[in-house]
C-alpha positions in Angstrom: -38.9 0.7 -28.9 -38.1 -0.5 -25.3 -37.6 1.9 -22.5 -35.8 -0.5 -20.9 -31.9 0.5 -20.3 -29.7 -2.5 -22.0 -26.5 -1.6 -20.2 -24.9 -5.3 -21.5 -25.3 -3.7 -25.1 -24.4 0.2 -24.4 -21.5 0.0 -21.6 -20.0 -2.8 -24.3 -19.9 -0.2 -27.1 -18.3 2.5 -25.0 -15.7 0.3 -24.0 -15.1 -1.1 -26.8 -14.6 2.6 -27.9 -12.8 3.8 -25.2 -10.1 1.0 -25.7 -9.7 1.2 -29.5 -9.7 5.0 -29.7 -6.7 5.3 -26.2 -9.4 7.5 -24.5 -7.8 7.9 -21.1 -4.5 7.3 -22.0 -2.3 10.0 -20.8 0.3 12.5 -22.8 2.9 12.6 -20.6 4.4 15.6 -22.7 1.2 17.9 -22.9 2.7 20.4 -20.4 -0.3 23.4 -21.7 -2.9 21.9 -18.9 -2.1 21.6 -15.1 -1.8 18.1 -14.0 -3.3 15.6 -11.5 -2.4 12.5 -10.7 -4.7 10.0 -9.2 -3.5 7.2 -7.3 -5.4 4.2 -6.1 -4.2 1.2 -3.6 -3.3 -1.5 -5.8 -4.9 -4.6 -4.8 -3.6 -8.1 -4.3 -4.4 -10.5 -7.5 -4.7 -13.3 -4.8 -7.9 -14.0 -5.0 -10.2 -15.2 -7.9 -11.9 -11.8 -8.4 -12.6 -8.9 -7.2 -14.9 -8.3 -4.0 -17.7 -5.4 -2.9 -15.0 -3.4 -1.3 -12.8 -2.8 -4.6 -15.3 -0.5 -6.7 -16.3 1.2 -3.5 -12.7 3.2 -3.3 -12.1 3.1 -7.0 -15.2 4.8 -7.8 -14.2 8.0 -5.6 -11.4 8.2 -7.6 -13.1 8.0 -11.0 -15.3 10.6 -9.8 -12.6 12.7 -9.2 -10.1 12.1 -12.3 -13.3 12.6 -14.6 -14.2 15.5 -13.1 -10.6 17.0 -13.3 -10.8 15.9 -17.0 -13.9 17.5 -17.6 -12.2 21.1 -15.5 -9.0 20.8 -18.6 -6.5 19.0 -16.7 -4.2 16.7 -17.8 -5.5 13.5 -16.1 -2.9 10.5 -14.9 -5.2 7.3 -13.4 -3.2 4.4 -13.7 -4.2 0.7 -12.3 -1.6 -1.6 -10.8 -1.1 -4.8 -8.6 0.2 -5.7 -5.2 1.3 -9.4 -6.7 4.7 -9.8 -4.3 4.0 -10.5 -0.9 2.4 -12.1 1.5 -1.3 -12.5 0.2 0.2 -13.9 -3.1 2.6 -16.4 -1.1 -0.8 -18.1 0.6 -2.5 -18.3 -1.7 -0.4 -20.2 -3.5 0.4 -22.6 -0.5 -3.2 -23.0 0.3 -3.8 -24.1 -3.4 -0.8 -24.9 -4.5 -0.7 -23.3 -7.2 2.6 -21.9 -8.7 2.4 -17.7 -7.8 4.0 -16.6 -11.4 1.1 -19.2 -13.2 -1.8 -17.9 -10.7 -1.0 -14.1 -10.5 -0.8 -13.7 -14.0 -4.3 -15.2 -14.6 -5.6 -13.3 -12.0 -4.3 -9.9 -12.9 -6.2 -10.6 -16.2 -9.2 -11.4 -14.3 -8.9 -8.7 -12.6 -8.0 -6.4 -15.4 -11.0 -7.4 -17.0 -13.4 -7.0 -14.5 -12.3 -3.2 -13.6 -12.5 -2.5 -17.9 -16.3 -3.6 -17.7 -16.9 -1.5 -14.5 -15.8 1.9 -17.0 -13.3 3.1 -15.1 -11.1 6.0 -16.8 -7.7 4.0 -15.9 -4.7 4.5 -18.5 -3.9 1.1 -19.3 -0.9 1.6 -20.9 0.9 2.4 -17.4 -0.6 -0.9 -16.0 2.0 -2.0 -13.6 3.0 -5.6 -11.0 4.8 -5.2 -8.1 6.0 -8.6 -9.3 7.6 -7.3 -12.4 11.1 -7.0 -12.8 11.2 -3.7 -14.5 8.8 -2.7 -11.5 11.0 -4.4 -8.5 14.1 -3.7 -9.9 13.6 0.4 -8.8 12.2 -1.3 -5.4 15.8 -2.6 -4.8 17.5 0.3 -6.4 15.8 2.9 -3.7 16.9 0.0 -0.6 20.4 0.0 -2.1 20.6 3.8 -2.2 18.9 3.8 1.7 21.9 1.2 2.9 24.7 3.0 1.2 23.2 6.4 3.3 22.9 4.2 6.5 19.3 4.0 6.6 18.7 0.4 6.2 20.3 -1.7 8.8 20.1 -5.6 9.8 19.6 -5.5 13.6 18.3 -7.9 16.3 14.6 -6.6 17.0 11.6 -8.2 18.8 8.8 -9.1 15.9 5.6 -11.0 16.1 6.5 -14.2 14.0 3.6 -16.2 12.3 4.7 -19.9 12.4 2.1 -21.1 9.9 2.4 -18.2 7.5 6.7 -18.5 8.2 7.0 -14.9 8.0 6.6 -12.0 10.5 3.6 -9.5 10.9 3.3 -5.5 11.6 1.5 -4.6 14.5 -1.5 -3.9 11.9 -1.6 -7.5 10.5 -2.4 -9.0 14.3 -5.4 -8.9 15.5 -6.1 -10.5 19.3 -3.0 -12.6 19.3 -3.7 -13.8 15.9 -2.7 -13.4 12.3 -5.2 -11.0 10.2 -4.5 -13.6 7.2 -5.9 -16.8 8.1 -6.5 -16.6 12.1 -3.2 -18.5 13.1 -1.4 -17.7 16.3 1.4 -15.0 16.5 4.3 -14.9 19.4 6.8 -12.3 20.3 9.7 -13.2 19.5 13.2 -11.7 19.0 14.9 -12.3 15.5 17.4 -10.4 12.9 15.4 -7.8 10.8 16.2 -5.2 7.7 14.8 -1.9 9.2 14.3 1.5 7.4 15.3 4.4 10.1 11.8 6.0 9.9 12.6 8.3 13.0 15.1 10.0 10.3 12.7 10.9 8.4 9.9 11.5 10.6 9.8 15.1 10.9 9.3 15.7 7.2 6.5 13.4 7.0 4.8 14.7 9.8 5.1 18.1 7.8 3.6 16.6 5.1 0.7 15.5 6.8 0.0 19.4 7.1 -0.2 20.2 3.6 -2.3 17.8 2.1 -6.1 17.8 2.2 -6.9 14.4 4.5 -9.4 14.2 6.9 -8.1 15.1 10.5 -8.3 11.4 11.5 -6.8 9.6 8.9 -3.9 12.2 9.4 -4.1 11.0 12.8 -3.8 7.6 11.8 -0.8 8.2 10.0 1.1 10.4 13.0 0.8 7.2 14.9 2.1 4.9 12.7 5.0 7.6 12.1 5.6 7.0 16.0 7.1 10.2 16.7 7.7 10.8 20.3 8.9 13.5 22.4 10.6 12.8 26.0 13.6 12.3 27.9 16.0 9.2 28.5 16.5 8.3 32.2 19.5 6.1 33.7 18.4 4.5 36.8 21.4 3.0 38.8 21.1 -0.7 39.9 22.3 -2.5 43.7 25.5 -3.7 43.2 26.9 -2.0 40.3 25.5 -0.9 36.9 22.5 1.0 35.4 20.1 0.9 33.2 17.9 3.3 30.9 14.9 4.0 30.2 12.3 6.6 27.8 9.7 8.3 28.9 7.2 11.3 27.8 6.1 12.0 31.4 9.4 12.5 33.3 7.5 14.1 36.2 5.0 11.1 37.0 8.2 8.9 37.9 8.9 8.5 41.5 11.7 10.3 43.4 
């Protein structure tokens, strides 16, 4: 007998058995054991796999949701993809490749890849951003934040990508240039759909205090909230007219 682990033949078998017999599918109606919900960040089926960086996060949160199994909780791990966007756009324009042909090959790929890894996903809630029955709530919850005033179409200044024809959050440029491909980004001024986030940044910086992060990824998350507390300041011009500013140090400002 070899002593020898054969982890083609024995991770095969269990999930093989984990498929067939729904093992981490979850009862959505068993309200007898607490629940938890474990979330992770879909990733983009643009590429032809997945890379190092994938299992590294995914694995934290199998940990955990098997654990929370194993402590009688009702368990809810589901798997997604980020297929509508901008990764999925250049990819196909760099290949040329039709997105709807690609992505759906690729979500298999991935799919298939994350099943021989073992982790305890729930299949059944698999879900693609590019989905109709997924987007279609996507556009529900933007109608709803238009009709309360929240969404607005205004002229802003944005970092526009020529090459990528789209523009880029702060995050996405790195040095001048775009994360995605290296190509040069300039300021520029054009119309935008906005969500009001200063509307709602109070209760999301409340939020921050009640879940269990560590300090400097809370951190991370009050400065892209942007909250900011100061005063405005009109400053009259020569020759008629004024104009204002906003600043958090009112007493570092001259006269």
């Amino acid at each position: 007998m070899s002593n020898t682990y054969n982890h083609k033949s024995i991770e095969k078998k269990w999930q093989k058995y984990w498929e067939e017999n729904e093992t981490f599918k979850t009862d959505v109606w068993d309200f007898d054991k607490p629940k938890y919900y474990a979330l992770d960040m879909f990733p983009y089926p643009s590429g032809v796999g997945l890379h190092a960086g994938h299992p590294e996060g995914y694995t934290a949160t199998d940990i955990m949701s098997r654990m929370k199994r194993m402590q009688g909780y009702n368990v809810l791990h589901p798997m997604g993809y980020d297929s509508f966007g901008l990764p999925a756009e250049q990819y196909a324009v760099t290949t040329g490749n039709h997105p709807a042909e690609f992505t759906s090959k690729n979500i298999e790929t991935f799919s298939g890849q994350l099943k021989e890894l073992g982790f305890d996903y729930d299949w059944s809630k698999m879900v693609a951003t590019s989905d109709p029955k997924f987007y279609k709530w996507t556009q529900w919850i933007f109608k709803k934040l238009y009709e309360d005033g929240y969404a607005k179409y205004i002229d802003m200044p944005v970092n526009w990508c020529e090459e990528l024809g789209t523009v880029l959050s702060n995050d996405e440029v790195i040095d001048g240039k775009s994360e995605r491909g290296g190509y040069p980004v300039v300021r520029k001024n054009m119309k935008q759909w906005v969500i009001d986030q200063a509307a709602f940044a109070e209760k999301l910086l409340e939020g921050l205090e009640e879940i269990d992060w560590p300090e400097s990824t809370k951190q991370i998350q009050r400065n892209w909230i942007g909250k900011s507390e100061g005063v405005e300041v009109d400053f009259e011009i020569e020759g008629g007219g004024k104009f204002s500013i906003f600043t958090t140090c009112i007493e570092t400002i001259y006269g």
